[in-house]
C-alpha positions as CSV (number, residue, x, y, z in Angstrom):
1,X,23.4,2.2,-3.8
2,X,23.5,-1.7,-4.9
3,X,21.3,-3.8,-2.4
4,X,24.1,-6.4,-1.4
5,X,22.9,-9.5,0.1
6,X,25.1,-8.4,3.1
7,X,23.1,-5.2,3.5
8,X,20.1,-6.7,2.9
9,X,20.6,-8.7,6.0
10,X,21.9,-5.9,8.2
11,X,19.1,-3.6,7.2
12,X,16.2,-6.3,8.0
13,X,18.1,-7.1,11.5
14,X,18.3,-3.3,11.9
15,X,13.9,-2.4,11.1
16,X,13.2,-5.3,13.3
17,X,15.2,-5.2,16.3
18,X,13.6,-1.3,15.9
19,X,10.0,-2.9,15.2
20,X,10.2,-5.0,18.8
21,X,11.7,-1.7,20.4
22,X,8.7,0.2,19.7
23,X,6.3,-3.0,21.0
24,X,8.4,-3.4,24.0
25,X,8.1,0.5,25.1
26,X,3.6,-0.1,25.3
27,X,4.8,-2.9,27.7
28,X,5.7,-1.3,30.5
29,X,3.0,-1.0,33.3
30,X,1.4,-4.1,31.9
31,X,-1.2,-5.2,34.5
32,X,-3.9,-7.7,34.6
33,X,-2.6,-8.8,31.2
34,X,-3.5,-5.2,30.0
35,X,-1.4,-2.2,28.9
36,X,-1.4,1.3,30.5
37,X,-3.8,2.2,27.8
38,X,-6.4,-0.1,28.3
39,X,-5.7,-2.3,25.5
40,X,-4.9,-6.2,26.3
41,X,-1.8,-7.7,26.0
42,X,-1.8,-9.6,22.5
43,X,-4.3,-6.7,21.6
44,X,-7.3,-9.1,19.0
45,X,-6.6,-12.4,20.8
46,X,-8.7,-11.6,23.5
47,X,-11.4,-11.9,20.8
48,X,-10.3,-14.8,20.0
49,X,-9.9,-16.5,23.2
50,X,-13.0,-14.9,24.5
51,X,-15.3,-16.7,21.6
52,X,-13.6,-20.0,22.2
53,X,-14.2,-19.8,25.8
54,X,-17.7,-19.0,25.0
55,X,-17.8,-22.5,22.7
56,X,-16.2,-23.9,25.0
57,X,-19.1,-23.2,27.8
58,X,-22.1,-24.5,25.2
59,X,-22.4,-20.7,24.5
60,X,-21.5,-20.5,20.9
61,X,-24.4,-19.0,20.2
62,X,-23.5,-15.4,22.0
63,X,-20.1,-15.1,19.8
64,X,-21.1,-12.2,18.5
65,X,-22.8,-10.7,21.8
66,X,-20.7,-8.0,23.5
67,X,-22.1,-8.3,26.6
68,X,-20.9,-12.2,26.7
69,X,-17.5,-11.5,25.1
70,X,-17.3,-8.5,28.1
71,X,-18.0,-11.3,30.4
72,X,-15.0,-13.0,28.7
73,X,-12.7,-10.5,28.8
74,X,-12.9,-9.9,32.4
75,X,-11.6,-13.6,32.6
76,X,-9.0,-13.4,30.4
77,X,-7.4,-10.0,30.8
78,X,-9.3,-8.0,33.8
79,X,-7.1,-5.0,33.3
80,X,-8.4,-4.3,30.0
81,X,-11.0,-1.8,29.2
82,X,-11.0,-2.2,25.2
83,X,-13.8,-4.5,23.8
84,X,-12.9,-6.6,21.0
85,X,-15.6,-8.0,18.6
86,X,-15.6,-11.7,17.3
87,X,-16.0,-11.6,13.3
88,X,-14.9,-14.9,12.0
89,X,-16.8,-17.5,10.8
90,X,-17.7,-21.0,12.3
91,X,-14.4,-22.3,11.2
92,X,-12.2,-20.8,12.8
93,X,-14.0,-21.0,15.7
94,X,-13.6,-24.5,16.0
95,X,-10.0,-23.8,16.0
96,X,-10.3,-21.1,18.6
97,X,-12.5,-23.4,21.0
98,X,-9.5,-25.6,21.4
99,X,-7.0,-23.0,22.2
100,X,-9.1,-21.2,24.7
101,X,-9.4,-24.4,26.6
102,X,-5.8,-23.1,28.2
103,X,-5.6,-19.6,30.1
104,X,-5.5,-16.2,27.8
105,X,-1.6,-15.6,28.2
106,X,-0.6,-19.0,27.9
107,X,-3.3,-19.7,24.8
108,X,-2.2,-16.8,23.0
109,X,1.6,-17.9,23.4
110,X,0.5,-21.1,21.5
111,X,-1.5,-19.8,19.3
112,X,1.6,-17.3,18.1
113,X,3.8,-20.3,18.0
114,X,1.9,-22.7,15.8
115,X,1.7,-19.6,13.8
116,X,4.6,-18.8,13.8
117,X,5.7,-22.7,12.9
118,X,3.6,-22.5,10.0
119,X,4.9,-19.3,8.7
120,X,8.5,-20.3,8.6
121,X,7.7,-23.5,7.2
122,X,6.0,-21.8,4.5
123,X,9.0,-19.7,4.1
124,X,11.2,-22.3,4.3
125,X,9.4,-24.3,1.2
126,X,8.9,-20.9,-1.2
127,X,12.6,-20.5,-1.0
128,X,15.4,-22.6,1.4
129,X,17.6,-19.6,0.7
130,X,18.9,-18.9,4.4
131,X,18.9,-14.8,3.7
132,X,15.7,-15.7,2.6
133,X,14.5,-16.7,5.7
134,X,15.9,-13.9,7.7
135,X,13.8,-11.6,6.0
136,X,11.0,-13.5,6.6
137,X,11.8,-13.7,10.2
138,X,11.8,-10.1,10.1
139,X,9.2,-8.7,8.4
140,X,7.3,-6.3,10.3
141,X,4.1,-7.3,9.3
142,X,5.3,-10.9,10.7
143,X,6.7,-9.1,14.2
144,X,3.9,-7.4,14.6
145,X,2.0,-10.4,15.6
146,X,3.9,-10.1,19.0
147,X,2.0,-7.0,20.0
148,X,-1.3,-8.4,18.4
149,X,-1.8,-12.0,18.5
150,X,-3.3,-12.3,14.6
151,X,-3.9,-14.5,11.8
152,X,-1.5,-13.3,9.5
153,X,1.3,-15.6,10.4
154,X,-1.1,-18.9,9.9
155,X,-2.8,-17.3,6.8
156,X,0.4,-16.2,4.9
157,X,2.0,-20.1,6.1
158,X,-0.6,-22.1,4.8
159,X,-1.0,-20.0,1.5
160,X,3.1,-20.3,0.7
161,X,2.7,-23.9,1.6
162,X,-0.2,-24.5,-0.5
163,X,1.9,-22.5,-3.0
164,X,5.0,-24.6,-2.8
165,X,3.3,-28.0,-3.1
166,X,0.9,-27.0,-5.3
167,X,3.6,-29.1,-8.4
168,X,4.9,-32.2,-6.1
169,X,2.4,-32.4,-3.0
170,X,-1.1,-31.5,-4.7
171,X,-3.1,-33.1,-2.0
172,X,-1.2,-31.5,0.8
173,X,-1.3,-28.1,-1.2
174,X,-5.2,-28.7,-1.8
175,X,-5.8,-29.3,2.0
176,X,-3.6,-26.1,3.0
177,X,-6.4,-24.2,0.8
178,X,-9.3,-25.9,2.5
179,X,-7.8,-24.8,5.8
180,X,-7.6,-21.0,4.4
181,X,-11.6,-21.6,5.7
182,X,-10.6,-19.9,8.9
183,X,-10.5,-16.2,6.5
184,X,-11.9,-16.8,3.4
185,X,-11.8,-13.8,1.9
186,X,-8.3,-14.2,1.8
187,X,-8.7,-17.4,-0.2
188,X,-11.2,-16.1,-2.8
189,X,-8.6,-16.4,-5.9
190,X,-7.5,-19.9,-5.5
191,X,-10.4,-21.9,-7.3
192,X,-9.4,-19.3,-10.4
193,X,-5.4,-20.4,-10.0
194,X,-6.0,-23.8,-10.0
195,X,-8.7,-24.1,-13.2
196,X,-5.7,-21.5,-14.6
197,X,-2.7,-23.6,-13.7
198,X,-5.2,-27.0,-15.1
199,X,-4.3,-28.5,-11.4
200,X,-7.6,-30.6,-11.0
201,X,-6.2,-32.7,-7.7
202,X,-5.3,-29.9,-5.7
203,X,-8.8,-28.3,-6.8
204,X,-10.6,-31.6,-5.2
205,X,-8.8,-32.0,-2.5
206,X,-9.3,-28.0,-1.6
207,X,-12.8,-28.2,-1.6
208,X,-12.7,-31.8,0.1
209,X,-11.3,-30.6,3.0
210,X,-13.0,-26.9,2.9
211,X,-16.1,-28.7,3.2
212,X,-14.9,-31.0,5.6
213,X,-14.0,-28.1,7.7
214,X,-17.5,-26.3,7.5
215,X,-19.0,-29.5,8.4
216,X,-17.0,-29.7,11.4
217,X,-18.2,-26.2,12.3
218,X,-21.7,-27.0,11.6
219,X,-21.6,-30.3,13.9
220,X,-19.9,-28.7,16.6
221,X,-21.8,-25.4,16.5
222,X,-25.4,-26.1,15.0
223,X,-25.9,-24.7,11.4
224,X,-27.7,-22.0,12.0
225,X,-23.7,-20.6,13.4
226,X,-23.6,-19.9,10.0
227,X,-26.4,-17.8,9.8
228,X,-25.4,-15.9,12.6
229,X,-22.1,-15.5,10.6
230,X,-23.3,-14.0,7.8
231,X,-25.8,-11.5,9.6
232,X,-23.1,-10.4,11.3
233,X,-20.7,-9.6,7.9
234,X,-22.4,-6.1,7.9
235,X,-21.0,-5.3,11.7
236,X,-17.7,-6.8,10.6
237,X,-17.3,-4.0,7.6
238,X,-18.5,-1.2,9.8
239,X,-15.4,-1.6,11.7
240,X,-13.8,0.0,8.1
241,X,-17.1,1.6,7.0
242,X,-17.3,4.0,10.3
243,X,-14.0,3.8,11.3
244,X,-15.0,2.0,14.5
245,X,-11.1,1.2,14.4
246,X,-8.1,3.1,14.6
247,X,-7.7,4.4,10.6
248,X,-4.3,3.1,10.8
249,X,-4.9,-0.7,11.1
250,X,-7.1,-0.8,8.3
251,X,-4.8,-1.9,5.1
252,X,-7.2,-1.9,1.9
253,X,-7.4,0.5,-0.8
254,X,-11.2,0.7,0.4
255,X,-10.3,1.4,4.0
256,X,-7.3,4.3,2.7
257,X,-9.7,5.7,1.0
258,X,-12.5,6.1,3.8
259,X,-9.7,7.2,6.4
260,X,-9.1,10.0,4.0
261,X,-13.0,10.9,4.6
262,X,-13.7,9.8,0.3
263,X,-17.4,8.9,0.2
264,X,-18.7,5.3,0.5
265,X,-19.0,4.5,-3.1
266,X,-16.6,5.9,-4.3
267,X,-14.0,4.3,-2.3
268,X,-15.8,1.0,-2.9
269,X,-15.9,2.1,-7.0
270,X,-12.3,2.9,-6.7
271,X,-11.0,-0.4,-4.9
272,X,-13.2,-2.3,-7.2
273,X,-11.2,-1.0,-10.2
274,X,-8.1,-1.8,-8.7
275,X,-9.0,-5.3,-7.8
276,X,-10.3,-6.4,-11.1
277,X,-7.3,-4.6,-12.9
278,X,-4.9,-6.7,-10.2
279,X,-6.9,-9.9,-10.9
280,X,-6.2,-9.0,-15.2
281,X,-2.5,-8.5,-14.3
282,X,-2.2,-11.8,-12.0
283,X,-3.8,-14.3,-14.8
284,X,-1.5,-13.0,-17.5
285,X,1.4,-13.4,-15.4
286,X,-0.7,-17.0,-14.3
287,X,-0.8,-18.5,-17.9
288,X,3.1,-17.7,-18.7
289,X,3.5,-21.1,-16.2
290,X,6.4,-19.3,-14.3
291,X,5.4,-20.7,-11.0
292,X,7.6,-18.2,-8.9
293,X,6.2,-15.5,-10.6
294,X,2.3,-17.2,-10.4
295,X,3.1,-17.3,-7.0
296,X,4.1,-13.8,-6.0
297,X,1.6,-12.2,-8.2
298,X,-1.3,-14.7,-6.1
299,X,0.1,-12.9,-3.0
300,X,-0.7,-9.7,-4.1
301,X,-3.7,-10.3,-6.1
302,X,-5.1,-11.7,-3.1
303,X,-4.5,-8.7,-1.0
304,X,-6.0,-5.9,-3.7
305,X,-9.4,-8.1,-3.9
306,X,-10.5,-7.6,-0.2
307,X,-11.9,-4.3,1.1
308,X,-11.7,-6.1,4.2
309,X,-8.0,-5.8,5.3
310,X,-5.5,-4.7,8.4
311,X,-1.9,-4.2,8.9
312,X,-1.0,-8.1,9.7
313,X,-2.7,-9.7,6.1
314,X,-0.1,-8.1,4.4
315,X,2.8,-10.3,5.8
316,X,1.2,-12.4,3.1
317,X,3.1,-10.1,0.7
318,X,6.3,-11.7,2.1
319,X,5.5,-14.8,-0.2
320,X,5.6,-12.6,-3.0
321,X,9.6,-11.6,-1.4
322,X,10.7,-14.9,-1.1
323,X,9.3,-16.2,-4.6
324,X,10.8,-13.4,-6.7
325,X,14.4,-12.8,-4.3
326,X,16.7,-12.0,-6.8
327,X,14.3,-11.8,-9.6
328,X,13.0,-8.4,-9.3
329,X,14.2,-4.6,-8.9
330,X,15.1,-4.1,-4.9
331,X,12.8,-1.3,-4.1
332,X,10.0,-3.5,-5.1
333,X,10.8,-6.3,-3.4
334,X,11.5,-3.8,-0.1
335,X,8.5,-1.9,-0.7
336,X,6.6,-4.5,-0.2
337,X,8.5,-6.3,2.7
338,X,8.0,-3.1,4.2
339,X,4.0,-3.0,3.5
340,X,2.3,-3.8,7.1
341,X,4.6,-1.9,9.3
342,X,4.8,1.1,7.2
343,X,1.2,1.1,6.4
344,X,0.9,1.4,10.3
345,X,3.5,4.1,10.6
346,X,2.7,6.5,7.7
347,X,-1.4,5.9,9.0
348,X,-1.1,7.3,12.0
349,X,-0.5,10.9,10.5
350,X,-2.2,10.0,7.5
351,X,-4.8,7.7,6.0
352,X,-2.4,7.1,2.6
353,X,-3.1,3.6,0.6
354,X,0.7,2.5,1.3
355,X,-0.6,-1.3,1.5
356,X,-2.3,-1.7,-1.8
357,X,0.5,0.3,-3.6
358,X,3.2,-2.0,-2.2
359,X,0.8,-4.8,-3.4
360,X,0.5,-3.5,-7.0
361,X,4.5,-2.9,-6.9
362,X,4.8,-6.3,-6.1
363,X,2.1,-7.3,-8.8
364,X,3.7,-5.7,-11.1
365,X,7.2,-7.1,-10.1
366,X,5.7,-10.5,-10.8
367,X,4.8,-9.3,-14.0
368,X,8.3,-8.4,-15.2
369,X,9.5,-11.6,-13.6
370,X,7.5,-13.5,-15.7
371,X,8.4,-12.2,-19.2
372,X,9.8,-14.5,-21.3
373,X,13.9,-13.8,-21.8
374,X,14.9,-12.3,-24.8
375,X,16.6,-15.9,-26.1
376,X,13.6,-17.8,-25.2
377,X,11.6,-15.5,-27.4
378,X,14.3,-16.1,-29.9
379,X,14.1,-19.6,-30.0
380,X,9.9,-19.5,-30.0
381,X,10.5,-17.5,-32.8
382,X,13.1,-19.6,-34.7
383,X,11.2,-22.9,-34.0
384,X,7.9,-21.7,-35.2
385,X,6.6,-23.1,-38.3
386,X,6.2,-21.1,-41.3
C-alpha cells in the first residue's frame, strides 16, 4: 500500500495519541509525585533533580552516593520507593544544579520544555516541511519523555541543530557540539565528521566551548568531580552489564544481546563489529558531500557506537527521518521512527536488538540516498578527460 503523505500523518496522530494512552493509564493513583508502583512521576528526573539539589547544598561531592540521593528523593517525590542513580558527568551537572533550584514537579516541567523547545527547533532547521514536523512531534521515542523526564529531547535538538548549521552557522553548529558535553558518548563521531566534511571553524568552535563547559564544571565542582566521574563509569555500565534495569530500556546491540543472557564478550565482540562496520558505512556516505544524507547516516552511526544506550537516545534517529523524508524507501524511514517505542514494546517479552537494526536500516537508507543519480554519473563520465 503507497505511504501517502496523508496517511503518513494519520498514522503518526494514530501511534501517538496511543503512545500517551498507555502513559496516562500508570497515572492513575499518583501520590506524593509517585505512581502506584513505586516509581516517580517523570521516572530518571528524580536523578537528576536529586544530584542538582545536592550541588546545590555544597554536596556535589555525594552525587554518586545512594544514601544522599535517598535523602533527595524523599524531598522530591516522598511516595517513591524506586532509587535512581546519578551517572552523568560534571557537565551536566552544572545544568542540573540550576534546574533543581525549583521544586521536583515544577523543575522537571521545565526541564521537558526547554527540551522539548530544542527538539522542535532542531526539527524545524533539518527540514521546515510541516508533515515533517508532525512526525517529529510524534515520535514515540520523543513522547516518551513525558512519562520519563530524559535527555533525548535536548540531545537529538542540539545534534540536528548542529547538523543544520553546520554549512551557514558554523560557530553556532560548533557550540551545539560543545554543549553535547552533557552525554558524550553520544557526541563521540563529530570530531571525525568535521575533519571529513574539511569544516575547521565548526571544529574550533566545538572544542572551544566543550572545554569551556568542562571548565565550568571543574570551577563550580572542584576537579577532582571528574575523578569521581570516571570511577564511577564502571557502576554506570553495570546497570546494562547485570541488568540492574529493566532489559527493556536498554537500546544497544550490547545491551540486546546481554538481555538475551549472550555472554559478556561476546556481546561486546558482537556490538564492536557492528559499530566499526556502521562507522565504514557512515564515512562513505560522508565523503559523497550529500549533506542530507551525511546527516542521517551521523544519526545512526552515532547510535550503533555506544554500548551504553536506552529507549529515549534513539529519538535521535528522528534526525535521520526528517533529513532523508522523501528520499528513502517508507519502511525505512518508519522503522526507524518507530525505533524507541517499539524497542520498549517488543522488550518486554523479549530482549530482541530492534534499536540497532532500525539504526542500520536507517544507515543503510542514507547510503542509498547518497548515491550518485544515474545522469550525474553520466556526466562525470562524459566530462572526464581521456
Amino acid at each position: 500500500m503507497l505511504v501517502t503523505r496523508r496517511r503518513a500523518r494519520i498514522g503518526a496522530l494514530v501511534v501517538a495519541a496511543a503512545t500517551i494512552a498507555a502513559m496516562l493509564t500508570q497515572a492513575f493513583g499518583v501520590r506524593d509525585a509517585a505512581l502506584a508502583n513505586g516509581q516517580a512521576v517523570f521516572g530518571d528526573y528524580l536523578a537528576f533533580w536529586s544530584a542538582g539539589r545536592l550541588a546545590l547544598e555544597g554536596a556535589a561531592a555525594q552525587v554518586h552516593d545512594a544514601a544522599a540521593l535517598a535523602r533527595m528523593h524523599r524531598l522530591g517525590a516522598p511516595g517513591a520507593d524506586v532509587l535512581y542513580l546519578w551517572n552523568h558527568p560534571p557537565t551536566f551537572l552544572l545544568v542540573m544544579s540550576a534546574f533543581a533550584a525549583a521544586p521536583y514537579l515544577t523543575s522537571a516541567v521545565a526541564f521537558l520544555t526547554v527540551g522539548a523547545a530544542v527538539y522542535l527547533a532542531g526539527a524545524r532547521a533539518i527540514s521546515a516541511d510541516r508533515d515533517a514536523l508532525v512526525l517529529a512531534c510524534c515520535m514515540p521515542a520523543a513522547l516518551l519523555h513525558l512519562g520519563s523526564a530524559q535527555t533525548g529531547l535536548l540531545t537529538a535538538g542540539l545534534t540536528a541543530l548542529a547538523l543544520a548549521w553546520r554549512d551557514r552557522r558554523p560557530i553556532a553548529a560548533g557550540a551545539c557540539i560543545g554543549l553535547l558535553a552533557i552525554k558524550p558518548h553520544l557526541a563521540v563521531l563529530w570530531p571525525l565528521l568535521l575533519l571529513v566534511e574539511g569544516r575547521r571553524k565548526t571544529f574550533a568552535a566545538a572544542a572551544v566551548c566543550a572545554a569551556a563547559f568542562v571548565a565550568a564544571g571543574a570551577i563550580a565542582f572542584g576537579p577532582e568531580a571528574y575523578l569521581r566521574f570516571f570511577d564511577n563509569l564502571a557502576s554506570a555500565q553495570s546497570l546494562i552489564d547485570r541488568q540492574r534495569v529493566p532489559s527493556q530500556t536498554a537500546a544497544s546491540l550490547y545491551g540486546a544481546l546481554i538481555g538475551l543472557g549472550a555472554p559478556m564478550a561476546l556481546a561486546a565482540a558482537a556490538h564492536a563489529v557492528s559499530a566499526l562496520a556502521g562507522l565504514a558505512v557512515a564515512m562513505r556516505v560522508w565523503r559523497r558531500g550529500d549533506a542530507s544524507a551525511a546527516a542521517a547516516a551521523f544519526a545512526a552511526a552515532t547510535l550503533l557506537a555506544s554500548p551504553y544506550l536506552f529507549f529515549y537516545d534513539f529519538t535521535l534517529l528522528g534526525v535521520a527521518v526528517a533529513a532523508l523524508a522523501r528520499r528513502a524507501p517508507a519502511p525505512a524511514l518508519i522503522f526507524a521512527w518507530l525505533a524507541g517505542g517499539l524497542s520498549l514494546a517488543v522488550g518486554a517479552a523479549i530482549s530482541l536488538p530492534v534499536a540497532p537494526a532500525a539504526a542500520w536500516a536507517a544507515l543503510l537508507a542514507s547510503l542509498a540516498a547518497g548515491q550518485p543519480s544515474a545522469p550525474a554519473q553520466l556526466a562525470r563520465a562524459t566530462t572526464s578527460p581521456m
